[in-house]
Structure formats: structure tokens, C-alpha cells
N, CA, C and O atoms as a GROMACS GRO file, in nm:
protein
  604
    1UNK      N    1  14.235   9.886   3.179
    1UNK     CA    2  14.151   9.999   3.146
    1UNK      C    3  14.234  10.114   3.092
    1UNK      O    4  14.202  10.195   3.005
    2UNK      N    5  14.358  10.106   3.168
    2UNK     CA    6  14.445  10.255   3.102
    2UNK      C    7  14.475  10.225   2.940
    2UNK      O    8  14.443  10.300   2.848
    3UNK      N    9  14.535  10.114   2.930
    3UNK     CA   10  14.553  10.073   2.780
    3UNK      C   11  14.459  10.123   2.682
    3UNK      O   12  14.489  10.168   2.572
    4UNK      N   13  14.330  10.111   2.736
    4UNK     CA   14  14.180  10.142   2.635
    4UNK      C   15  14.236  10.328   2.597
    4UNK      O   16  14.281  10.380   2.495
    5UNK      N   17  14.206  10.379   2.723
    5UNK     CA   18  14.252  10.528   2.752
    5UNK      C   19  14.374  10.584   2.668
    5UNK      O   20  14.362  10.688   2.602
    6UNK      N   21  14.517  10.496   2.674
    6UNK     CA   22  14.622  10.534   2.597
    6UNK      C   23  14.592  10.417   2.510
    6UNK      O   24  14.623  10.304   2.547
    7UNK      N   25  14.537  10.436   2.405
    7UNK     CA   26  14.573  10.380   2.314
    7UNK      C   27  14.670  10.411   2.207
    7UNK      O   28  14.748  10.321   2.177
    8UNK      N   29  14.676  10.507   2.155
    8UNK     CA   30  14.802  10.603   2.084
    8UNK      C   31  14.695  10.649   1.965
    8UNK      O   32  14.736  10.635   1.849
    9UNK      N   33  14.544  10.711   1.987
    9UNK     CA   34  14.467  10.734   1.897
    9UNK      C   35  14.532  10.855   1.849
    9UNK      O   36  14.549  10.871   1.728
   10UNK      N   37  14.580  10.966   1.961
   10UNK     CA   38  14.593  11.075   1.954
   10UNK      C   39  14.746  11.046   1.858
   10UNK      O   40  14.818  10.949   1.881
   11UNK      N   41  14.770  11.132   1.768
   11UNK     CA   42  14.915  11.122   1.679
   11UNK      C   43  15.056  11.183   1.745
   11UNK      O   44  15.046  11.245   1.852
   12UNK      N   45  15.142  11.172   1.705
   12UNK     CA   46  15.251  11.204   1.795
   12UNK      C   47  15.200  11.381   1.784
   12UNK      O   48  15.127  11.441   1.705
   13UNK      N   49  15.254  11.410   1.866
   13UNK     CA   50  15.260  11.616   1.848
   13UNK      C   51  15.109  11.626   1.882
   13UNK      O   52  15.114  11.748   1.873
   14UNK      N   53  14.989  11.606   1.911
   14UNK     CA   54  14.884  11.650   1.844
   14UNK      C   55  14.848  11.687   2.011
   14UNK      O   56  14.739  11.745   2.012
   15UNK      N   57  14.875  11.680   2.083
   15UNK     CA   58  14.822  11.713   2.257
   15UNK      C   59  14.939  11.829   2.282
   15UNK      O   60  14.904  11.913   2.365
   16UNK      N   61  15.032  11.843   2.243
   16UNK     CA   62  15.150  11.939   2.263
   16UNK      C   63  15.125  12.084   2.150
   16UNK      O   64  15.132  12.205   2.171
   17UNK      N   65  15.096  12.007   2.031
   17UNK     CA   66  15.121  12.128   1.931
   17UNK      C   67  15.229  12.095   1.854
   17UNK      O   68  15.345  12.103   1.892
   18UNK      N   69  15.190  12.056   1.740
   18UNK     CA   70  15.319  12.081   1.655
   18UNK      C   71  15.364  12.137   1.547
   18UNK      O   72  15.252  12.163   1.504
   19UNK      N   73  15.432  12.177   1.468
   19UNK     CA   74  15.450  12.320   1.392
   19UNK      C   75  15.431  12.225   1.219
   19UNK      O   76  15.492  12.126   1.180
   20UNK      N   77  15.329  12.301   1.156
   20UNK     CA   78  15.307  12.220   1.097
   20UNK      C   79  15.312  12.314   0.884
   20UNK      O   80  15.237  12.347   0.792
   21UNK      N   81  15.410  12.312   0.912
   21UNK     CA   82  15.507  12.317   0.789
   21UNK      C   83  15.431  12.263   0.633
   21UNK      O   84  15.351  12.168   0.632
   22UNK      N   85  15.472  12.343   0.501
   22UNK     CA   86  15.435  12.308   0.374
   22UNK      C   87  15.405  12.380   0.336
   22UNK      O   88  15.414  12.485   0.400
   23UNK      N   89  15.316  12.384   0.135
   23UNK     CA   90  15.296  12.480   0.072
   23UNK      C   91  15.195  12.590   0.087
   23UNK      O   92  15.089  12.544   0.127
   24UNK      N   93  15.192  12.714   0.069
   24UNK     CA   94  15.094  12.777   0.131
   24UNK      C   95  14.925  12.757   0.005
   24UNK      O   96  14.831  12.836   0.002
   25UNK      N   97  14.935  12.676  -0.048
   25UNK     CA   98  14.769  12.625  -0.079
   25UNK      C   99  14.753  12.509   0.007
   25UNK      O  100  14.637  12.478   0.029
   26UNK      N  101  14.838  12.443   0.055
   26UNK     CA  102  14.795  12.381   0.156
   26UNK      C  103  14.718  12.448   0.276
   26UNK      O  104  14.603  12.419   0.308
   27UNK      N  105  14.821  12.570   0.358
   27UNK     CA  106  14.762  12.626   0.455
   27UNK      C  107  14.652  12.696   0.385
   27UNK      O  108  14.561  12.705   0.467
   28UNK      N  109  14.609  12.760   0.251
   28UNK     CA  110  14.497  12.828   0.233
   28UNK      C  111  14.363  12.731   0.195
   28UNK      O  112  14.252  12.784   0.203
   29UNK      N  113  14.372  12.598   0.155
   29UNK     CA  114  14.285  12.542   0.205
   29UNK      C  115  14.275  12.494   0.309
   29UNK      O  116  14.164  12.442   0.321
   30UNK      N  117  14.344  12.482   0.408
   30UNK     CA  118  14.326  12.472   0.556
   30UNK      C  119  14.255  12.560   0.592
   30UNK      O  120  14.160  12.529   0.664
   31UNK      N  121  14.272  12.679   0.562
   31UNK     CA  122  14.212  12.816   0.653
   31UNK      C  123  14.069  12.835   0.585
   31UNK      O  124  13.974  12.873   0.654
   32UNK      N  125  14.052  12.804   0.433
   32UNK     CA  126  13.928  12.799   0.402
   32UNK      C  127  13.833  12.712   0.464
   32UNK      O  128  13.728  12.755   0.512
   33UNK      N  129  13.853  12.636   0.465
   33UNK     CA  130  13.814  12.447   0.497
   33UNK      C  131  13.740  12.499   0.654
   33UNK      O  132  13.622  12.508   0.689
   34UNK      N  133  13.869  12.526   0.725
   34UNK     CA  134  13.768  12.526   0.921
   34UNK      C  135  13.716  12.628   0.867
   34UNK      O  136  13.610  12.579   0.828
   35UNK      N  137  13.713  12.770   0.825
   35UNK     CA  138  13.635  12.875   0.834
   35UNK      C  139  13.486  12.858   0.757
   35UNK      O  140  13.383  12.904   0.806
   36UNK      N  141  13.493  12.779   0.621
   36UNK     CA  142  13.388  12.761   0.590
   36UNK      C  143  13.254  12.644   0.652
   36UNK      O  144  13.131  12.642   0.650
   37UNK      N  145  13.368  12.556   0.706
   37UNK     CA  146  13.258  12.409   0.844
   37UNK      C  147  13.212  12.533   0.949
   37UNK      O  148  13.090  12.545   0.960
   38UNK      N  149  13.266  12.595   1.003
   38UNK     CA  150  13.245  12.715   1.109
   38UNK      C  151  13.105  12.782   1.103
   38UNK      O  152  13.011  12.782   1.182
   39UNK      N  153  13.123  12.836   0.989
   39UNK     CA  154  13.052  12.905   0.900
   39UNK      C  155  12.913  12.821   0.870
   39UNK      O  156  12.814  12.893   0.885
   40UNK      N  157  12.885  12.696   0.834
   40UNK     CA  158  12.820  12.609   0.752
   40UNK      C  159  12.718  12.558   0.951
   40UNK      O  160  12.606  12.569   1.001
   41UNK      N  161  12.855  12.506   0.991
   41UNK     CA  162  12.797  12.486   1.117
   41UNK      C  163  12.698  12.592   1.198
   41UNK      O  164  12.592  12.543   1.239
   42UNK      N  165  12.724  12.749   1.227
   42UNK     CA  166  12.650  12.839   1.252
   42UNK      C  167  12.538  12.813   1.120
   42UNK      O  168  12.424  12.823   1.166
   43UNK      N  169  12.538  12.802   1.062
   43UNK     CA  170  12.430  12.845   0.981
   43UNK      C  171  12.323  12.740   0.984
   43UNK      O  172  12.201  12.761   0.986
   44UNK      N  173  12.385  12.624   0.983
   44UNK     CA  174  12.255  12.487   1.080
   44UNK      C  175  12.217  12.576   1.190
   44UNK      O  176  12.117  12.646   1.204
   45UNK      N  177  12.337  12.556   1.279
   45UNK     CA  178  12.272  12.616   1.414
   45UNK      C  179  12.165  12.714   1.456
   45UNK      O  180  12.106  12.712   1.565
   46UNK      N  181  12.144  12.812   1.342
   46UNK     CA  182  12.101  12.879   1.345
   46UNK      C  183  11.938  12.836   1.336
   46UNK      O  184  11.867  12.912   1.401
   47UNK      N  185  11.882  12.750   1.280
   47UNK     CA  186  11.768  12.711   1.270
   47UNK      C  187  11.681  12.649   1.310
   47UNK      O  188  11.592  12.586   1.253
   48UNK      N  189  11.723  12.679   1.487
   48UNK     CA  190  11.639  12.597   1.624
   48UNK      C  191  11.735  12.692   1.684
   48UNK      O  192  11.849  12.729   1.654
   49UNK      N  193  11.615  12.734   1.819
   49UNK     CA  194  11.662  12.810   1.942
   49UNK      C  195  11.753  12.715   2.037
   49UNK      O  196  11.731  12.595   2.055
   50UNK      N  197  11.867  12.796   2.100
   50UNK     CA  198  11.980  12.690   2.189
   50UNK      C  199  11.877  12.776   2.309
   50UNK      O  200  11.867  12.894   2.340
   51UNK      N  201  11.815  12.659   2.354
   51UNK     CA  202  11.763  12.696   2.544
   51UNK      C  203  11.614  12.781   2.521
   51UNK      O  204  11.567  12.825   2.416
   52UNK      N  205  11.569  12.786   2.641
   52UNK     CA  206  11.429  12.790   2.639
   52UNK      C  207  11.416  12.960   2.620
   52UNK      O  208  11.502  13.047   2.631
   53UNK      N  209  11.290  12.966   2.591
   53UNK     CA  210  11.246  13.103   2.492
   53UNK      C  211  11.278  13.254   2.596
   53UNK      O  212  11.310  13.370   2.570
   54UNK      N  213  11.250  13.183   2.715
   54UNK     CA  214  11.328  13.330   2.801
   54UNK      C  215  11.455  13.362   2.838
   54UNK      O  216  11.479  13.468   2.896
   55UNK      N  217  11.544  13.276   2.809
   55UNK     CA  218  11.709  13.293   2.805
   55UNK      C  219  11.766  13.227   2.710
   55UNK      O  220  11.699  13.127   2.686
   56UNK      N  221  11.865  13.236   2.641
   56UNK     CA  222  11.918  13.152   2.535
   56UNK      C  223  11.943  13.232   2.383
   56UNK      O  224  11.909  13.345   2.346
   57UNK      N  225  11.997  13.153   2.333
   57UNK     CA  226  12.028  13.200   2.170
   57UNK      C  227  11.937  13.174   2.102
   57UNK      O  228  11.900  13.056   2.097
   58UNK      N  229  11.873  13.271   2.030
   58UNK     CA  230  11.748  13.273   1.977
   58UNK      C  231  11.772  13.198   1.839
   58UNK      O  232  11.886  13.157   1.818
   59UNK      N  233  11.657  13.172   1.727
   59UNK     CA  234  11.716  13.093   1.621
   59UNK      C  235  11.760  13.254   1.531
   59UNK      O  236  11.757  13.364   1.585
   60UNK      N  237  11.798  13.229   1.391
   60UNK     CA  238  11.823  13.382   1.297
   60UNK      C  239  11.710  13.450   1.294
   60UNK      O  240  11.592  13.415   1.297
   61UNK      N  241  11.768  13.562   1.288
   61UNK     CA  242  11.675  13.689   1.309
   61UNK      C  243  11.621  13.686   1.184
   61UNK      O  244  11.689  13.618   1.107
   62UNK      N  245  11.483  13.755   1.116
   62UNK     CA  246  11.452  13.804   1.001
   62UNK      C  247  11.526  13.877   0.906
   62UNK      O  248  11.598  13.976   0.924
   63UNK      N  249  11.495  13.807   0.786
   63UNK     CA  250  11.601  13.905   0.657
   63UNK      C  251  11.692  13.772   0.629
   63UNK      O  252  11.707  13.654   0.657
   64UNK      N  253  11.745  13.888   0.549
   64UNK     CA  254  11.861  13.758   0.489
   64UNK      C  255  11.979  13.755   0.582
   64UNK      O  256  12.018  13.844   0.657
   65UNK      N  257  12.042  13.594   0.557
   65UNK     CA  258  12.122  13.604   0.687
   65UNK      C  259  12.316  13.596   0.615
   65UNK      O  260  12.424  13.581   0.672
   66UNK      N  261  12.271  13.620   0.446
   66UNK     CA  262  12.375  13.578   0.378
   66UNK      C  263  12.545  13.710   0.426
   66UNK      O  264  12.667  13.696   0.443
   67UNK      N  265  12.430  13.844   0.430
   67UNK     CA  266  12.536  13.975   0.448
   67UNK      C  267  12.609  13.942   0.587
   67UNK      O  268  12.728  13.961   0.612
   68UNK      N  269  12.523  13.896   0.661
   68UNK     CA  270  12.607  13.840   0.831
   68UNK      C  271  12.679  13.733   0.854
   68UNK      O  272  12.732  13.714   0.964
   69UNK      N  273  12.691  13.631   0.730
   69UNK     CA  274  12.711  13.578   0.762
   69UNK      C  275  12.875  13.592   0.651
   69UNK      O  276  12.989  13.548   0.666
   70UNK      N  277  12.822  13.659   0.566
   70UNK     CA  278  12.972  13.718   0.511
   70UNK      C  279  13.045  13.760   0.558
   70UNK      O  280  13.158  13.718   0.533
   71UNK      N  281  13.025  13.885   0.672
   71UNK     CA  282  13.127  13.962   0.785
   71UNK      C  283  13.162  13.854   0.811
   71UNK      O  284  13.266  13.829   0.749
   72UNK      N  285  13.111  13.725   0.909
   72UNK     CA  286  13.125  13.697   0.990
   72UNK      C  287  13.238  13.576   0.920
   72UNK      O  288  13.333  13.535   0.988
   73UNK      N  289  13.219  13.535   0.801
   73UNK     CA  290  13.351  13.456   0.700
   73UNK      C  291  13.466  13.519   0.704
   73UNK      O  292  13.571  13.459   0.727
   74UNK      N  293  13.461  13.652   0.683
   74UNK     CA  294  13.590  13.787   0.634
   74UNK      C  295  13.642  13.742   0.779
   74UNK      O  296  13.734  13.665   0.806
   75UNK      N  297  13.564  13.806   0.857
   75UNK     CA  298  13.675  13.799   1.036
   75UNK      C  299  13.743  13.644   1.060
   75UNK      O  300  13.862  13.628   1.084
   76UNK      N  301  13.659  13.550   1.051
   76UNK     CA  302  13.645  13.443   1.035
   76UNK      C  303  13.816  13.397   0.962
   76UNK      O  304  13.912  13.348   1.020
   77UNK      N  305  13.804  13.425   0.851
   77UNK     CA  306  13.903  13.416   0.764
   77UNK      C  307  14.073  13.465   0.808
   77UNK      O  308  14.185  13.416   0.792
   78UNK      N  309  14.018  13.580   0.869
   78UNK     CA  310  14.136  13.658   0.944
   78UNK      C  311  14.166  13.571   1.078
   78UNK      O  312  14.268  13.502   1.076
   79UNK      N  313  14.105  13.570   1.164
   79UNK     CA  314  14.170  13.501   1.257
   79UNK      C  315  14.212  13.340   1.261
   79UNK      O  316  14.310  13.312   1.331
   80UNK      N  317  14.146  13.238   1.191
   80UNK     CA  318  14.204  13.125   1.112
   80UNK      C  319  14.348  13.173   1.014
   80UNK      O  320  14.423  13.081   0.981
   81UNK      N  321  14.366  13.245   0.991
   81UNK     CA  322  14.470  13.266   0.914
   81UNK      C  323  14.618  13.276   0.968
   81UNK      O  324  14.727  13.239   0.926
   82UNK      N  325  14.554  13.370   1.124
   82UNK     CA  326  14.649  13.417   1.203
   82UNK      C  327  14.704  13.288   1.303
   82UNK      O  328  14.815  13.271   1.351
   83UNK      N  329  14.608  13.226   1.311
   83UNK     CA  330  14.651  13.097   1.336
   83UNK      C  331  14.715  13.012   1.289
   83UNK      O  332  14.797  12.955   1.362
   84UNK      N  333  14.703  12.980   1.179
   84UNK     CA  334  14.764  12.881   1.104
   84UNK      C  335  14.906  12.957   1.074
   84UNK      O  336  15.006  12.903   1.121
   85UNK      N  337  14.918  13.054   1.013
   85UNK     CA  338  15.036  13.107   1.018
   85UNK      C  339  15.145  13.129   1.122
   85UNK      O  340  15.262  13.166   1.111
   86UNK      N  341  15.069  13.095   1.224
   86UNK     CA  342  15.147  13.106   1.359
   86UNK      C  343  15.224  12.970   1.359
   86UNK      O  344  15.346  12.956   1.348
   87UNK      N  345  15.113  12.854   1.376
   87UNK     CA  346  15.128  12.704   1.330
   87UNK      C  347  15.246  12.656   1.228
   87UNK      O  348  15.312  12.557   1.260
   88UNK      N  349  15.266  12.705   1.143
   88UNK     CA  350  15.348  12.730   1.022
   88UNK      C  351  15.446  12.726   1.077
   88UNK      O  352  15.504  12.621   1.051
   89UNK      N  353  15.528  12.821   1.179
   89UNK     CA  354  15.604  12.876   1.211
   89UNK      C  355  15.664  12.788   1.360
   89UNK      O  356  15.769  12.733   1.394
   90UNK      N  357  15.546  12.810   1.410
   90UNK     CA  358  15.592  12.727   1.572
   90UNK      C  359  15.469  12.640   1.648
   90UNK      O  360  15.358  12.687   1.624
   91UNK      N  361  15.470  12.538   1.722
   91UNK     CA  362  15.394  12.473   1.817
   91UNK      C  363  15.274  12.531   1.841
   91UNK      O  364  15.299  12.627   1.914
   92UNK      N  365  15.162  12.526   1.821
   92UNK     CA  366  15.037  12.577   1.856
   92UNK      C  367  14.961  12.470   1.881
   92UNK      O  368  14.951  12.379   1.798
   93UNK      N  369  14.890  12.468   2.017
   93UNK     CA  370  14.745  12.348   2.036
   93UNK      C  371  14.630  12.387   1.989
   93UNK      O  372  14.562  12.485   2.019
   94UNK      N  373  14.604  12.263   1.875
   94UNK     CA  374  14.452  12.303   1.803
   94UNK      C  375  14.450  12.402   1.812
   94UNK      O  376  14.406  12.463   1.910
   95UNK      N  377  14.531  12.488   1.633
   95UNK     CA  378  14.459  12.557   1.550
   95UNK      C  379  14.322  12.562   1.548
   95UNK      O  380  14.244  12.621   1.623
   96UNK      N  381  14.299  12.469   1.417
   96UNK     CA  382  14.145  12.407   1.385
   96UNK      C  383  14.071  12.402   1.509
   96UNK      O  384  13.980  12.485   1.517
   97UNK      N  385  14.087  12.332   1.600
   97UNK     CA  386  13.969  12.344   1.672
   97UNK      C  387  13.953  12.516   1.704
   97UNK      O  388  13.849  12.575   1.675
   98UNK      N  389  14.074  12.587   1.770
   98UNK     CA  390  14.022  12.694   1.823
   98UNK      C  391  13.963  12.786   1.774
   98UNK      O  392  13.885  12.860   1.833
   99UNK      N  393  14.003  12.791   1.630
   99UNK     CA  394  13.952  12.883   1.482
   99UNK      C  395  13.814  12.842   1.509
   99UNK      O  396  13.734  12.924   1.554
  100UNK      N  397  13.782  12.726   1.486
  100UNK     CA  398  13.630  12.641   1.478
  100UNK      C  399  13.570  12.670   1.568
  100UNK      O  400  13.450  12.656   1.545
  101UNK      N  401  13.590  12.706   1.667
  101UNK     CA  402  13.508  12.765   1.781
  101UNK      C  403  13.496  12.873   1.791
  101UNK      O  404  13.383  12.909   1.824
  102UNK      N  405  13.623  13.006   1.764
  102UNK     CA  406  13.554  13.153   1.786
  102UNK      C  407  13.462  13.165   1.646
  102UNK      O  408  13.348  13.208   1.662
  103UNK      N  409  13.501  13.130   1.516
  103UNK     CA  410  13.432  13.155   1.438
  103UNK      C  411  13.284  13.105   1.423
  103UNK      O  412  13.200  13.186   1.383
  104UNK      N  413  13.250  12.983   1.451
  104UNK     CA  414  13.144  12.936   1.455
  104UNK      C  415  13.026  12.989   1.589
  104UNK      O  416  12.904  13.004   1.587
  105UNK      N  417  13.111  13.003   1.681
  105UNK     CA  418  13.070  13.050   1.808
  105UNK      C  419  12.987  13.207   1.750
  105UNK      O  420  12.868  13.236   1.741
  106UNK      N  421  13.119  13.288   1.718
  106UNK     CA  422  13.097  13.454   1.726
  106UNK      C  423  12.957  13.470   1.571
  106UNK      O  424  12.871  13.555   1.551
  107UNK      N  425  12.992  13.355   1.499
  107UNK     CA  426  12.871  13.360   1.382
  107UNK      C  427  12.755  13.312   1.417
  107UNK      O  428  12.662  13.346   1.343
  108UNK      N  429  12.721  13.223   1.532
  108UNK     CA  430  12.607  13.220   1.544
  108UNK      C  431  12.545  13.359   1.666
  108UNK      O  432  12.451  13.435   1.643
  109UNK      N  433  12.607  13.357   1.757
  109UNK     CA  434  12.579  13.484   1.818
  109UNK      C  435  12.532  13.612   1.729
  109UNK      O  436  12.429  13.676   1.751
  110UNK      N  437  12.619  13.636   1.632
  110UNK     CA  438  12.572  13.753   1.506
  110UNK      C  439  12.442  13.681   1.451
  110UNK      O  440  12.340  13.740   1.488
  111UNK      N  441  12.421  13.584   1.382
  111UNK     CA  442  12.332  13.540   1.308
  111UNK      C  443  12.211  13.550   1.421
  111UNK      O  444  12.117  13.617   1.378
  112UNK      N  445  12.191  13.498   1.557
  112UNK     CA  446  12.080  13.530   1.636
  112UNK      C  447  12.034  13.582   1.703
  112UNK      O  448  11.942  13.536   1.770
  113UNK      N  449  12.092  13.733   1.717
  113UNK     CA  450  12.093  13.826   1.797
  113UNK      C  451  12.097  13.950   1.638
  113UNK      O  452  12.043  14.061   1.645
  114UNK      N  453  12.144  13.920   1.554
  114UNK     CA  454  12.126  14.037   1.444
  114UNK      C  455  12.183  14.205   1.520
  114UNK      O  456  12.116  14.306   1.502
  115UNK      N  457  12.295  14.206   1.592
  115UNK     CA  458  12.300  14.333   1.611
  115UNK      C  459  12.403  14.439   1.540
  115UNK      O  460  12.496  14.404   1.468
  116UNK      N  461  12.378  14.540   1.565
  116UNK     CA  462  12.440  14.640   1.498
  116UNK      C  463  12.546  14.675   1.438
  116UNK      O  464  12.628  14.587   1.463
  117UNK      N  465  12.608  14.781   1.351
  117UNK     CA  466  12.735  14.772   1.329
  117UNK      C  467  12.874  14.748   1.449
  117UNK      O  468  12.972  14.675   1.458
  118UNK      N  469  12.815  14.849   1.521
  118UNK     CA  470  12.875  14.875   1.633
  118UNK      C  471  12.944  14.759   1.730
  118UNK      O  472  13.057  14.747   1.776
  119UNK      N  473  12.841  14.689   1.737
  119UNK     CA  474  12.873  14.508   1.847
  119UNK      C  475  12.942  14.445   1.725
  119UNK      O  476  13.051  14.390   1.737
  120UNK      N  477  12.887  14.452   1.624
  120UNK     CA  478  12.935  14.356   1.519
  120UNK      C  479  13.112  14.398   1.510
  120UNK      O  480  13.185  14.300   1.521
  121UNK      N  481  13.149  14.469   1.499
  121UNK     CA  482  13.313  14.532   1.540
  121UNK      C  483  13.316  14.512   1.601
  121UNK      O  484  13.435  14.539   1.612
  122UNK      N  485  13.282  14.460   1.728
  122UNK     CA  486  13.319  14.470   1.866
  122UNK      C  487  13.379  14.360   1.876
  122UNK      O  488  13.492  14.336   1.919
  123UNK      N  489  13.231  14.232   1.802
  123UNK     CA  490  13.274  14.109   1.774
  123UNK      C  491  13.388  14.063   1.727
  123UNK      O  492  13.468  13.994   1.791
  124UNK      N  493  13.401  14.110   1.584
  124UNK     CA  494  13.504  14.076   1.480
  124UNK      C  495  13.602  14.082   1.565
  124UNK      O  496  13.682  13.989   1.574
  125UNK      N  497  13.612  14.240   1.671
  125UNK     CA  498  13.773  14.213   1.768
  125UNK      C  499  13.804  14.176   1.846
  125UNK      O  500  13.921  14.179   1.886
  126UNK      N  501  13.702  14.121   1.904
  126UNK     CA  502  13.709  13.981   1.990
  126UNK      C  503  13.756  13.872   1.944
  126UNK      O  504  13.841  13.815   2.013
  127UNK      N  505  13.711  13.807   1.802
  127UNK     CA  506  13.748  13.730   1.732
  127UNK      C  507  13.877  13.703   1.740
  127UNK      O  508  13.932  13.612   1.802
  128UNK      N  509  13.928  13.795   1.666
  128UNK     CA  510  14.075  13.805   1.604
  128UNK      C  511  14.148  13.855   1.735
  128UNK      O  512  14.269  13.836   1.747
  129UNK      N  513  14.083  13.913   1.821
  129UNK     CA  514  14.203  13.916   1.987
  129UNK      C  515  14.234  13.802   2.053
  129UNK      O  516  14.337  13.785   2.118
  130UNK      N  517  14.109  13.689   2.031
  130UNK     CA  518  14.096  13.616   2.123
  130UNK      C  519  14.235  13.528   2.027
  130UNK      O  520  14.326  13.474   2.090
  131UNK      N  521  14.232  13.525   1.877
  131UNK     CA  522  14.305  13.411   1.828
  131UNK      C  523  14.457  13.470   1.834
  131UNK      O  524  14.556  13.399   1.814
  132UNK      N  525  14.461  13.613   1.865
  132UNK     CA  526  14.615  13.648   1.853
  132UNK      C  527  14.655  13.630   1.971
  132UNK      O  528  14.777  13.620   1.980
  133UNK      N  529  14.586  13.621   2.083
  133UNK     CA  530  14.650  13.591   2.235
  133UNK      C  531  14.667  13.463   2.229
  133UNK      O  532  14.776  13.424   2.271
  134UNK      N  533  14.573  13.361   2.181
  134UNK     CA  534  14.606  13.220   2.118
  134UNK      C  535  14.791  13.170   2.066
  134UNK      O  536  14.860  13.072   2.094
  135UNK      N  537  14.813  13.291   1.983
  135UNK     CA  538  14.906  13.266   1.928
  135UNK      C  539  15.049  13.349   2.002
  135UNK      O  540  15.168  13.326   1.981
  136UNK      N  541  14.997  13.433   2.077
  136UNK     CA  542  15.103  13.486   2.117
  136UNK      C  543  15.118  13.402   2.256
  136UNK      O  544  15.227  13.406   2.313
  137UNK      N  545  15.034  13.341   2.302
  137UNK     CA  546  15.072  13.248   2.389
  137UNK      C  547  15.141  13.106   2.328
  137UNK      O  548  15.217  13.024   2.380
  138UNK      N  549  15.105  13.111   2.253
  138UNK     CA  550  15.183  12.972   2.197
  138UNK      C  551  15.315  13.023   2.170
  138UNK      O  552  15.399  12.934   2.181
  139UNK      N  553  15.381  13.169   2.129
  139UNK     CA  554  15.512  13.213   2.113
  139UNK      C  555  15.578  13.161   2.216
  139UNK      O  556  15.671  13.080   2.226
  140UNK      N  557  15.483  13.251   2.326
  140UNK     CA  558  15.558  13.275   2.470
  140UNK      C  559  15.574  13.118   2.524
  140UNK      O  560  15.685  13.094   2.572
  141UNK      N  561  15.492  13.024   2.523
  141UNK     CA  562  15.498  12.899   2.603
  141UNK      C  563  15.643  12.847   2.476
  141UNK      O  564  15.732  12.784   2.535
  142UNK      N  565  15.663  12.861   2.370
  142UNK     CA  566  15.794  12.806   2.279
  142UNK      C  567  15.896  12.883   2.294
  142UNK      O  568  16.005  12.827   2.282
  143UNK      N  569  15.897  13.040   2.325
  143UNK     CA  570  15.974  13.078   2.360
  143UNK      C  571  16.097  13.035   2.456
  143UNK      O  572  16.219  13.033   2.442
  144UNK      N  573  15.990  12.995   2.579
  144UNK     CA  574  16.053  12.941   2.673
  144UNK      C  575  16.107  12.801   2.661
  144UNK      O  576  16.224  12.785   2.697
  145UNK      N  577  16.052  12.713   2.624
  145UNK     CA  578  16.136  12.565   2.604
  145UNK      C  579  16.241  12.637   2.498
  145UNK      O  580  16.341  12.565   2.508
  146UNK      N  581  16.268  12.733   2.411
  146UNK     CA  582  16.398  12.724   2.347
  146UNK      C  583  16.501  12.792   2.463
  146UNK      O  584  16.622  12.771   2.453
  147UNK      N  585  16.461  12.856   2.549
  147UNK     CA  586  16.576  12.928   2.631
  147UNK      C  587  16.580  12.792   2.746
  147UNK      O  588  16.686  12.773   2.805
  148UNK      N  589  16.518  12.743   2.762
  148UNK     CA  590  16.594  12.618   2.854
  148UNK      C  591  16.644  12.510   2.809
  148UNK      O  592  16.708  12.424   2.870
  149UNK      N  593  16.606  12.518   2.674
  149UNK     CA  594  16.694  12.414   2.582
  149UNK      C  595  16.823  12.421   2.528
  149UNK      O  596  16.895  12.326   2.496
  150UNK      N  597  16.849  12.556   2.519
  150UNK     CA  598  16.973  12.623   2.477
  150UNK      C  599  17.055  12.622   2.609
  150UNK      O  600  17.172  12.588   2.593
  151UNK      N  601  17.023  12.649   2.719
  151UNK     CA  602  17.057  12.710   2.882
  151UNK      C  603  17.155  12.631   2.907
  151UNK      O  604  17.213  12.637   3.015
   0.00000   0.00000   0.00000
């Protein structure tokens, strides 16, 4: 049964993080690519309520949902970026996924709740806090294997 379990689906580096190096249109269609599935994904999502009508994420609010859903690409864009660039550089676990989740996450929340400028900043710096602690934890956890590697 363990054999089934380890099979070696997962690629070498890919449970650790591994620093993942090359030209930068590579990384800028990388960063386009999750931000726009993110993006594409909220915007399905958006068109059925998540959970029943007295608690839950409602489906998109009225109006167009194109201006919200632009902010929500721009931030989007920024914190995928900050990621991958981190990635570039040193060991990070799932980029992509984690990009793919605040962005898609924080865009459907905007898209079904429609709120103000005000939350909507609030959002965006949540976004981009949540992915720079992402990355500054990935410093700090590489930091340390180089000082006990050197030691």
C-alpha cells in the first residue's frame, strides 16, 4: 500500500521547494498564467452562491463585475510576482498554488460582497502581506539550512 502512496508522482524538489531559475518571459508568463486561472476561476465562481442564503458567499453583486475584477488582476499580479521572484532566487513551497489561492480567494470575496474602496485596500494588503510573509518565510526557513550548512 505504501508503494501506491510513494510512488515518485511528486518530482524531485516539489514538497521542499525548489528555486526555480530562467528567462524572465518565462517567469512573466508564469505570473500571468496563475493570476489569470485565479482570476478566470473567481469569475466561474462567482455565478452560484458558496452555502446557504443566510451565511455564505453570495453569487456577484449587480453591475459590471469587469472594474473588480481588474483591481483584483493588478493586486493579483503583484503578489504572484513577488512570489515568483522570490522562487527565482531561493526555495519556496508552491508558488503557484499559494498565488492561486490568495488571488482567486481575495477575487471572489470582492466580486461577492462588492465592497468599498476602503475594504477593497484593505484586501489588496492582505493579499500582497499574506504573499510577502510567504516569501519572507521561505528566506528565513533557507536562511537557516545555509548557516548549518556552512557551520
Amino acid at each position: 500500500m505504501m508503494e501506491i502512496i510513494n510512488s515518485g508522482d511528486i518530482p524531485d524538489g516539489e514538497e521542499e521547494g525548489e528555486v526555480r531559475p530562467g528567462p524572465w518571459w518565462r517567469h512573466t508568463l508564469w505570473v500571468l498564467g496563475v493570476t489569470a486561472g485565479a482570476i478566470a476561476f473567481a469569475w466561474v465562481a462567482s455565478s452560484f452562491r458558496l452555502g446557504p442564503e443566510e451565511y455564505g458567499i453570495p453569487r456577484a453583486a449587480p453591475g459590471s463585475l469587469w472594474p473588480m475584477l481588474g483591481v483584483c488582476a493588478a493586486v493579483g499580479l503583484v503578489a504572484v510576482a513577488a512570489l515568483r521572484a522570490t522562487a527565482a532566487r531561493i526555495p519556496v513551497y508552491g508558488p503557484g498554488r499559494v498565488g492561486f489561492v490568495l488571488v482567486s480567494f481575495g477575487a471572489r470575496l470582492a466580486v461577492g460582497f462588492d465592497p468599498g474602496p476602503g475594504v477593497v485596500a484593505a484586501g489588496a494588503a492582505a493579499v500582497v502581506l499574506a504573499a510577502a510573509i510567504w516569501c519572507a518565510y521561505a528566506a528565513w526557513t533557507h536562511r537557516g539550512t545555509l548557516s548549518t550548512a556552512t557551520g
